[in-house]
VOGU-3710 file (C-alpha; in Angstrom, 3 decimals, decimal comma):
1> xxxxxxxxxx> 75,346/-28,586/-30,216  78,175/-30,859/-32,237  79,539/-31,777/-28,896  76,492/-32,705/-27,733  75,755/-34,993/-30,834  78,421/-36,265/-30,853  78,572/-37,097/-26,866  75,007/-38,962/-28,104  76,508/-40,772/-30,674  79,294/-42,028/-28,493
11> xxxxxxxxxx> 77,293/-43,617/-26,385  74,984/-45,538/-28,910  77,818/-45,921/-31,153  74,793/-47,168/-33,496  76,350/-46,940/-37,038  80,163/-48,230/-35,443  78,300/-51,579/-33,770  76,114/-51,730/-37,482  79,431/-51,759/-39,099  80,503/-54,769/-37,336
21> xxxxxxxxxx> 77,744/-56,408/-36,960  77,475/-56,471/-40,822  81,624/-57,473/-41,434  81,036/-60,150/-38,905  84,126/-60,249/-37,737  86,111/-63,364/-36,771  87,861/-62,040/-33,872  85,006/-60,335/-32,642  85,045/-62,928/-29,948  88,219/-61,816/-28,724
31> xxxxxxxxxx> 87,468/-58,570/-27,929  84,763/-60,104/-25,170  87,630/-59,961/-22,270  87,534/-56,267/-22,674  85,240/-53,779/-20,585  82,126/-52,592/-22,435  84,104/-48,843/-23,076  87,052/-50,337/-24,379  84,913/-52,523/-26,426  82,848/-50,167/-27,865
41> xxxxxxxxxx> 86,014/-47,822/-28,444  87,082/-50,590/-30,149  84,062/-51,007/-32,224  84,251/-47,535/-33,797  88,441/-48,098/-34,949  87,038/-51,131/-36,569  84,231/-49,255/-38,412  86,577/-46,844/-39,357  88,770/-49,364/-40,624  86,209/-51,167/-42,394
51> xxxxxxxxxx> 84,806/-48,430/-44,147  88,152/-46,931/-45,165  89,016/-49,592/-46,816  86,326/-50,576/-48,364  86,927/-47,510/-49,967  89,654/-49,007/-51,589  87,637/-52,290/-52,563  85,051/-50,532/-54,198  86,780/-51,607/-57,605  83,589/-50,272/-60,266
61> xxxxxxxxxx> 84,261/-47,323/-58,684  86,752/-44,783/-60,940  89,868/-44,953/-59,392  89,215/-40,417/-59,315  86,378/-40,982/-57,594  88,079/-43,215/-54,850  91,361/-40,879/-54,185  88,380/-38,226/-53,173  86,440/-40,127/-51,089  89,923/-41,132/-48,671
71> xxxxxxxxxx> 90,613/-37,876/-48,877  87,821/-36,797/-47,574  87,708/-39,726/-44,666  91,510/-38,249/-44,156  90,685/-34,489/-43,546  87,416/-35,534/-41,867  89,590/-37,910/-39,169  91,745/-34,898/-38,885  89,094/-32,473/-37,864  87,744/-35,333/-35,173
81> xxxxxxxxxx> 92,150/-35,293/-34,203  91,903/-31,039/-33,955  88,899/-30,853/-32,095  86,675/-29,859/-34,938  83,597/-30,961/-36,210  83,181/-34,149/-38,077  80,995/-34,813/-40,786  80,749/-38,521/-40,946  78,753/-40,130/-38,637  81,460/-42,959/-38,025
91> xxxxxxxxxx> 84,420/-40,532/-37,384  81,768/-38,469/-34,775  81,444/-41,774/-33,183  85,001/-42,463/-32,774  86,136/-38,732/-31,802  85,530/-39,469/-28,190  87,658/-42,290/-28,399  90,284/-40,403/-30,010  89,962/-37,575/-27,503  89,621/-40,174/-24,490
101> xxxxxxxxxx> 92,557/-42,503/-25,454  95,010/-39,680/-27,119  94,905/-41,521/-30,438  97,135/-39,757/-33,068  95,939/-38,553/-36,569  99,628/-39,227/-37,807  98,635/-42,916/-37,229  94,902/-42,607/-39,506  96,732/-40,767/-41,884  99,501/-44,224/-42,355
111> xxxxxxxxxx> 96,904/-45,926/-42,597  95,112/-44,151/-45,137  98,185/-44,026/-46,940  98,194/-47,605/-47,095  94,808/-47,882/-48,231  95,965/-45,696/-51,012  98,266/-48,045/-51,937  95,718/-50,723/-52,741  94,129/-47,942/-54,958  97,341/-47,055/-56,825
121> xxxxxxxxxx> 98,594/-50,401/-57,255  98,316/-54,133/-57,423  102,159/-54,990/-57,259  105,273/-54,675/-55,089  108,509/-54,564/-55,969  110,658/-55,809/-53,155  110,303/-56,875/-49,385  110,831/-53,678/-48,277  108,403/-52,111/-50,092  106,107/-54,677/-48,883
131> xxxxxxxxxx> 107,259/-54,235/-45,044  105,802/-50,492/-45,107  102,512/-51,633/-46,982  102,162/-54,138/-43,757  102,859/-51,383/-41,171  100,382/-48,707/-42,618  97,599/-51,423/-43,267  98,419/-53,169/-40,137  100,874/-52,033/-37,714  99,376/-48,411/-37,343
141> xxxxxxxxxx> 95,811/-49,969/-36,182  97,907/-51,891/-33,820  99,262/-49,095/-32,260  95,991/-47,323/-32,129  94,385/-50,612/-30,629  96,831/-50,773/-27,596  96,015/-47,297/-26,517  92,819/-48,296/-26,098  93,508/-51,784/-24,627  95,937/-49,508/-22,145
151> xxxxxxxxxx> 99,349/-50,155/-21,066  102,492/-49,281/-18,761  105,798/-50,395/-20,738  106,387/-48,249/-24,067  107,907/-52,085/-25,615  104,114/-52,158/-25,716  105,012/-49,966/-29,227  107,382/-52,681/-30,643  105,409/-55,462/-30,090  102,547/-54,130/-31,870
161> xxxxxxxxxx> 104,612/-53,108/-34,992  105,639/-56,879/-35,004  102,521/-58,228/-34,702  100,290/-56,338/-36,989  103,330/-57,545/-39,703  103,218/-60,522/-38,790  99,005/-60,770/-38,978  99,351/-58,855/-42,195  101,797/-61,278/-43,496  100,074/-64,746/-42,793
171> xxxxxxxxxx> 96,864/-62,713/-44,389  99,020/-62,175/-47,248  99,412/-65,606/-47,755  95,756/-66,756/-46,786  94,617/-64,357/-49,347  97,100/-65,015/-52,650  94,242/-66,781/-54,780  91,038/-64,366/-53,660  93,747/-61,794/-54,272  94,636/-62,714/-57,912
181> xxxxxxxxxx> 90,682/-63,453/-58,688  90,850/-59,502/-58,670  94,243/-58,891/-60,300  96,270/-58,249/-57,286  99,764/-60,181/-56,034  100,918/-58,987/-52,657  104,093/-60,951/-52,826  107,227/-58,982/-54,119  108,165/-59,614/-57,758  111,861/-59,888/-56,672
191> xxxxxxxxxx> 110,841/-62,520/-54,507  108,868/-64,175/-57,357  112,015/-63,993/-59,478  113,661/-65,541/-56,831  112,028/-68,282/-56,273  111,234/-68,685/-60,033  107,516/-68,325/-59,591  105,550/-67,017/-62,808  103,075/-64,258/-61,920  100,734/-65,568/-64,901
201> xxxxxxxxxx> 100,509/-69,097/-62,623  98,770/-66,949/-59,653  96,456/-65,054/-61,854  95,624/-68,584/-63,102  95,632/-69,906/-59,660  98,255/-72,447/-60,329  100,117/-74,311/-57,937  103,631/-75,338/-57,965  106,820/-75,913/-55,852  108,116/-72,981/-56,837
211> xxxxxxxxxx> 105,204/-71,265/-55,275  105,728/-73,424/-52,257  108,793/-72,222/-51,727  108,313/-68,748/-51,814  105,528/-68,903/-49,664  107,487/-71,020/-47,056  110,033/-67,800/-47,060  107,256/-65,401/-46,604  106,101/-67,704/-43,449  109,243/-67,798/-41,753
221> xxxxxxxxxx> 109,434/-63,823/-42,120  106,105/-64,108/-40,617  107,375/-66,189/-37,971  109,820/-63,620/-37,390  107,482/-61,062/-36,601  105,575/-63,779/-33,994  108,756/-64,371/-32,197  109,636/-60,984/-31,845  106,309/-59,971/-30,509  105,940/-62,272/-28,132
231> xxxxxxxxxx> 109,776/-61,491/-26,932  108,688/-57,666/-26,719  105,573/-58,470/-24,813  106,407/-56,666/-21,077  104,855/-58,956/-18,380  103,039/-56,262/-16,679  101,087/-55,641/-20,022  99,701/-59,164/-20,625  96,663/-58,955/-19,352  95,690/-55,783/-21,197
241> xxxxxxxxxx> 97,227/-57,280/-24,188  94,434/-60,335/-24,179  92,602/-59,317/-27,017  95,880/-58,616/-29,389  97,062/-61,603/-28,044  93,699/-63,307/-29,298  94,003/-61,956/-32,908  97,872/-63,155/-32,734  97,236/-66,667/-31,653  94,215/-67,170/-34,100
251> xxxxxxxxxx> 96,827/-66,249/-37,000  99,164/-68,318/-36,027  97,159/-70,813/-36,128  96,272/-69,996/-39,625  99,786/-69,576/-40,680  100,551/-73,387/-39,295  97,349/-74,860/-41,378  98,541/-73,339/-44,113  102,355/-74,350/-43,835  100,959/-77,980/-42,831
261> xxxxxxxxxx> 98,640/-77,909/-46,191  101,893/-76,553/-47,967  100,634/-73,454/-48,799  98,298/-74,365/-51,161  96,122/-71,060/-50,860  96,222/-69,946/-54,970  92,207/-71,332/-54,917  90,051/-68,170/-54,443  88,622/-69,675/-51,207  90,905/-68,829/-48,025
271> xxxxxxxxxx> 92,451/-71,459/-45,756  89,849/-70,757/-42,322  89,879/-71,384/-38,980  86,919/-73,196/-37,654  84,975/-71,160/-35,043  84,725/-73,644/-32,263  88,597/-74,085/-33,117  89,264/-70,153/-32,865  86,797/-70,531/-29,238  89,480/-72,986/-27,857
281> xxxxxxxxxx> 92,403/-71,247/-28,633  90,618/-67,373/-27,136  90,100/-69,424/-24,180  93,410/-70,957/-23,847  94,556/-67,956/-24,232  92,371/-66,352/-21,829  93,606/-69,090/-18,910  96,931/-68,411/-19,860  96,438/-64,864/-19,002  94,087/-65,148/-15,496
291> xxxxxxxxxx> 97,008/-68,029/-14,397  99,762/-65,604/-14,615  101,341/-68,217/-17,211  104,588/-66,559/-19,693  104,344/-68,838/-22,517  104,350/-67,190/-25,855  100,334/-67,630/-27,632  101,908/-68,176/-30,934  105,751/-68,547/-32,499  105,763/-72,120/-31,103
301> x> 104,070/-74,901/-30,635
//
């Protein structure tokens, strides 16, 4: 009977599509140039995503309460992993696309990890420790993304590592004000020390050259993760790649408003991307693609 439920709920994927529906997601578009399975497989990682970590978010809740309730999504993703029984209706939705596409539960459990980070903390110390936040929160949901999307060449693993830090990174910086509206600073207090930047400025959404700096170090590690991801990207894999490719292109669009605005992000509203702007670059990135063309989708202009 659970298999059958489940085999129902795969195929209406009702609550995963609500989910998204509801987050209205910006790069929703880009996942159009997939087939309907691959987008709907797609559909319930997101919802998983989204609901994990809004787990996190949920900042009235007691931070008790909120270690329990990722716990719980963490054994209950492991049960979908093991072939068990699920008891959230998201995770019963995605368990055929975990069984279909092989996905790993060492990869959900990163990520949760990460999500417990946000919980535990609102500071980092150095780059490093910053560098693993970015590859739980954002790497690992790459490499669960491009099993789905399919591939040949196992560089296909690299390149997502890079991009999902680089994504994470230029969020990072689109996100340092609405970040500090709720206590939090992402970038590394060494860094801040660094650069001489005053972590009582951020929290008072304060701009200064200081700030500027920093943040023009953070893009050109950023950068570095664009570069390398687009030198990783096998040939044979491009086309499969579209919808990563998308999402990477749209933030690197992002990351050169914001370096052309000098990086003045500490107001709670983000830096955004207009949507007919983010339609021309999915379909310039789409023509790329159908023409066969090699030229990197971001780490240039």
């Amino acid at each position: 009977m659970a298999t059958v439920a489940t085999a129902n709920n795969s195929a209406s994927m009702e609550a995963s599509q609500e989910i998204k529906r509801r987050s209205a997601s910006n790069l929703a578009p880009a996942f159009l140039a997939l087939d309907k399975p691959r987008r709907l497989a797609m559909s319930a990682l997101y919802a998983f995503c989204r609901e994990v970590d809004d787990v996190a978010d949920e900042e009235m809740s007691p931070l008790e309460t909120r270690r329990a309730e990722l716990e719980d999504w963490r054994q209950d993703v492991r049960r979908a992993c093991e072939g068990g029984s699920p008891e959230k209706i998201v995770i019963q939705e995605l368990q055929p696309v975990i069984e279909k596409y092989a996905l790993k539960f060492e990869h959900f459990d990163e990520l949760i990890l990460g999500v417990e980070t946000d919980v535990e903390q609102d500071r980092y110390e150095t780059f490093e420790d910053l560098d693993q936040y970015c590859y739980r929160v954002a790497s690992v949901v790459g490499l669960l993304s491009i099993e789905i999307f399919g591939y040949r060449n196992d560089k296909c693993q690299e390149y997502a590592v890079h991009l999902g830090k680089a994504l994470q990174l230029t969020n990072i910086l689109r996100d340092v004000g609405n970040d500090a509206e709720r206590g939090r600073i992402y970038l590394p207090q060494k860094a801040m020390e660094k650069f001489g930047v005053d972590p009582r400025s951020l929290l008072a959404f304060k701009y200064s050259t200081a700030f500027h700096n920093l943040a023009g170090d953070i893009a050109v590690r950023a950068l570095g993760h664009y570069q390398k991801a687009a030198e990783l990207l096998p040939p044979e894999d491009r086309r499969s790649m579209i919808a990563a490719e998308c999402m990477g292109a749209v933030y690197w669009r992002l990351l050169r408003v914001m370096e052309q605005s000098k990086f003045r992000v500490v107001d709670p509203a983000p830096t955004r991307i207009s949507k007919p702007r983010k339609l021309v670059i999915f379909l310039t990135v789409w023509l790329r693609t159908i023409l066969g063309s090699q030229r990197p989708n971001y780490g240039r202009d």
